[in-house]
N, C-alpha and C positions, 0 to 999 in steps of 0.2 A: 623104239621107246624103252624096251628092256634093257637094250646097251648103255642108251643115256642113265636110268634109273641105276643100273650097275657099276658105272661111274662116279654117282654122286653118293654112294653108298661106301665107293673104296676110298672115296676123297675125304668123307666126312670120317673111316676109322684111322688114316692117315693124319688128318687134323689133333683124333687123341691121343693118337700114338705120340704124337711131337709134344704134346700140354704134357702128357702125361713124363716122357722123357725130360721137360726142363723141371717140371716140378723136382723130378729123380734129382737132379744135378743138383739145383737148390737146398734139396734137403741135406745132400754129401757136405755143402762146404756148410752151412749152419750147424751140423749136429752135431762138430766140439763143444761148439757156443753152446749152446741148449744142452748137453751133456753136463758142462762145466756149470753150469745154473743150476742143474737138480742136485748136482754135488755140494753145491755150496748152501742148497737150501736142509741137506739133509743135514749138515754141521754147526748150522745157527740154531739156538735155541728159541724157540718159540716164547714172546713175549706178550703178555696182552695188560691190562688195565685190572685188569681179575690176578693171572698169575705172579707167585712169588717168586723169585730170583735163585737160583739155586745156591748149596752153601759153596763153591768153589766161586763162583760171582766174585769179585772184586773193583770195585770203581776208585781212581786217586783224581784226586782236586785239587790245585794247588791256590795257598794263600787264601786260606777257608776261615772262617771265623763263627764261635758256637755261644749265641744268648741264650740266660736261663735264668730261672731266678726259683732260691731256695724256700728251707720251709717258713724262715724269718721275712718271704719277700724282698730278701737282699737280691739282687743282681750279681750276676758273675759273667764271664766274655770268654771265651777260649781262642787262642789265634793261633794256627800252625801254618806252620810254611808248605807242608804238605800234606793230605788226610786221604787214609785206602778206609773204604769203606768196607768192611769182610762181610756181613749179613746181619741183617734185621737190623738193631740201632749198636751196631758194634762197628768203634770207627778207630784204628790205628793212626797216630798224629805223629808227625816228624817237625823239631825245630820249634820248641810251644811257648808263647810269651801270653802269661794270662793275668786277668785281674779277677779278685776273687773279695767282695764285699762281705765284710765281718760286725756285729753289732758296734764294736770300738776302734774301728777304721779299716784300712784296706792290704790283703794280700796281694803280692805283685811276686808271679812264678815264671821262674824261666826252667826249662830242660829240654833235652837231646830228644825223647823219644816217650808217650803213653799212649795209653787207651781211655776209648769213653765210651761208657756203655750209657744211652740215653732212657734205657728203659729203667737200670736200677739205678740211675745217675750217681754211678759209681767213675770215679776219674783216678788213673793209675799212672804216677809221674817218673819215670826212669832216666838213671843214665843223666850225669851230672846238675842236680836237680839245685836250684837255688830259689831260697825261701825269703823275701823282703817284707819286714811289720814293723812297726814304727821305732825303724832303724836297727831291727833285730834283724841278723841274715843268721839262716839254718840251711846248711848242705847237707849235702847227704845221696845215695843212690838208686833209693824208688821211696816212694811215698804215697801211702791210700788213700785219697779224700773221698767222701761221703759227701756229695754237693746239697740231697735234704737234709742230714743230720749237723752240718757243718763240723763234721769231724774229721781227726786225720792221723794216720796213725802209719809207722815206720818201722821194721825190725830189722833195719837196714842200719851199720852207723853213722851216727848224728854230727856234726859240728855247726854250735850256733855261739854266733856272735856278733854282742855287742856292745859299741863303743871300747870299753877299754878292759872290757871282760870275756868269756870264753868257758864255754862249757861242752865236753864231750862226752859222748855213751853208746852203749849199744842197741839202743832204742829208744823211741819216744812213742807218746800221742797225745792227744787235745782234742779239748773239745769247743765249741765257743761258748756253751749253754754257761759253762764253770769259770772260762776263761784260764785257764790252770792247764800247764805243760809237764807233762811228766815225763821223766826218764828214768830210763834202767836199766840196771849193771854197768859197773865198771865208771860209773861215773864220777869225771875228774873237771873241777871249777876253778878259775881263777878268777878272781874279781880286782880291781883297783888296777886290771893289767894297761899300765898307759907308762910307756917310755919316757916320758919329760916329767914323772912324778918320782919328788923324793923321798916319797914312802916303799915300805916295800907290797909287795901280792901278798893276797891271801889264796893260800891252793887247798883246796878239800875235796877230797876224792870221800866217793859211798856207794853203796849198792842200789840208790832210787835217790830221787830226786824231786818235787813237784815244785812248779817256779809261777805267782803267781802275779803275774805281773800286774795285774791290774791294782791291785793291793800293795804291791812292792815288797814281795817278800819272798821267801827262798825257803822251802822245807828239806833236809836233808835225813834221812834214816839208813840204819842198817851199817854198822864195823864205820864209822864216821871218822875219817881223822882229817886234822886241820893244821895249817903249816905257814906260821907268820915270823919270820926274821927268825931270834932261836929257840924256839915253841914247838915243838909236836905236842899234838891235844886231841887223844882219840873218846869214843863217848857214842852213847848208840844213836844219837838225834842230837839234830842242832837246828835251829831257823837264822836264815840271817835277813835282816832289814835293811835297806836302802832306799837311795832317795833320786830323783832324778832332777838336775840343775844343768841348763840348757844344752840340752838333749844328752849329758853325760852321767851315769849311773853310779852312785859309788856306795860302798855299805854305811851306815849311819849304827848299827848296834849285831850283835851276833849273839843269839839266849842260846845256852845250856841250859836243856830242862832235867836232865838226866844227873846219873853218876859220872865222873869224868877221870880224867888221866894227863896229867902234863909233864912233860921234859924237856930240860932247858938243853938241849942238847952239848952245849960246852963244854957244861959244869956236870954235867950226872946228874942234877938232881930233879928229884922226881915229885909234883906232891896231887894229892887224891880229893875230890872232893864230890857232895852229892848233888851240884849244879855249881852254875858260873853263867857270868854275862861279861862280854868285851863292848865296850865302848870305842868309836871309833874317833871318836873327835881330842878326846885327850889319851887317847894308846892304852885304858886301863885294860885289866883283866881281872873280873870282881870275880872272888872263889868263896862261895859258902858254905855251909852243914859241913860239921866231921873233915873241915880240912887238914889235913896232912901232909908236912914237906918232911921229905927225907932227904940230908945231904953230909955225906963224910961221915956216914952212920949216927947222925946227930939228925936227931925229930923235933921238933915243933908241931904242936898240936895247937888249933883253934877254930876258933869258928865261924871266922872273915877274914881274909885275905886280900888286900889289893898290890895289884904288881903293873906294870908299864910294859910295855910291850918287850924290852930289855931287861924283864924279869927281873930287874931290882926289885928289892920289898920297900913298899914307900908306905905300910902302913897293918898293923894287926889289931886287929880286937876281939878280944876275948867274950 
């Protein structure tokens, strides 16, 4: 009986011996695999419904499009071809074609490359940026919109144009509350610019500029000179008036409220006056107060002047 008992005793540590040996093997070929698991879980970051996203985090989306709507309740739509999300509501957009609702119609913006930050809903436009409003196009190389304040603002330079006019500068901004675009420095206007007209441009260059379109009017300040056929006419301020006839803008009057300065450039001659108004529809240039023409050392003093745009005198009174 002992021998038997002795038997089933060697049989049954032979039976562990063998479990326990295949386990052994088992575990040899598995424990890359399960190695390679713990590694990969050490290098993923831990996500949950609670935690925030680290700031190296980045997610891209492609063909994203962003609703919102301003503090007028306007609508606005952002579309990019591509959007990396960097963290929190800060989102980098590649390829951006957007529509932007204004009290007095609609912005339509294309550019290469911005940013949108959704919490100060600040939207930053770079890199060949094109501006379309009812038939005004403004380029330019970044541009600040303010999507609550509907503002927008650029110290970047500007080229906007249109129809048959053109104005450049070294900055702009706007607001939509005023409606009124302002520029500054260096700024240079052509207006009447249309190739099939037998008139000639009106070019004035100033240091600022406010352009209000809604009103249709053009304020000009600061070293102002103005340059029409053979006319130099500088003066610290000028506004010019225009009119819009099917969808084409042309000046209709230009006030000199100021003191002024003109030279027929031909002729030499020079005359001064303490305002002036050009009329656009029959070419005049009305010159008032203390005008003065100087030509071939020979003055003429009076106190209204009218001239044509070819600076003939077609008219004095005393």
């Amino acid at each position: 009986m002992q021998n038997i008992h002795h038997i089933r005793k060697r049989n049954k540590i032979i039976k562990y011996l063998f479990l326990a040996s295949g386990a052994l093997v088992l575990l040899l070929i598995f424990l890359p695999y399960l190695s390679s698991d713990i590694e990969l879980a050490k290098e993923a970051p831990e996500i949950s419904k609670t935690s925030k996203l680290s700031k190296e985090f980045s997610l891209t989306i492609n063909n994203s499009v962003f609703h919102g709507i301003s503090k007028d309740n306007l609508p606005y739509k952002i579309m990019a071809k591509a959007v990396t999300k960097q963290n929190n509501n800060i989102y980098n957009l590649n390829f951006i074609n957007a529509d932007y609702k204004v009290t007095n119609g609609d912005l339509e913006i294309l550019a290469d490359a911005g940013m949108l930050d959704e919490a100060t809903k600040t939207f930053i436009l770079s890199k060949n940026v094109h501006i379309t409003f009812e038939g005004l196009l403004l380029t330019c190389e970044q541009i600040n919109f303010d999507l609550q304040s509907n503002s927008a603002a650029s110290q970047s330079s500007v080229v906007v144009n249109f129809k048959n006019s053109q104005i450049t500068a070294n900055s702009f901004n706007a607001n939509d509350a005023d409606n009124i675009i302002n520029f500054e420095g260096d700024v240079s206007s052509i207006f009447d610019k249309d190739i099939t007209s037998t008139t000639s441009d009106i070019n004035i260059t100033s240091e600022s500029l406010s352009l209000d379109n809604a009103n249709f009017f053009a304020n000009f300040r600061g070293s102002v000179k103005v340059l029409f056929e053979e006319i130099i006419l500088n003066t610290d301020s000028l506004k010019v008036y225009y009119a819009q006839n099917n969808g084409k803008k042309s000046i209709t009057r230009i006030e000199i409220p100021g003191k002024l300065k003109a030279v027929k450039t031909c002729s030499g001659e020079t005359i001064t006056a303490d305002k002036g108004e050009y009329i656009a529809a029959s070419n005049e240039l009305i010159l008032s107060g203390n005008v003065v023409m100087n030509k071939d050392e020979n003055i003429v003093i009076t106190d209204k002047m009218i001239y044509v745009t070819k600076l003939k005198s077609r008219a004095k009174e005393d």
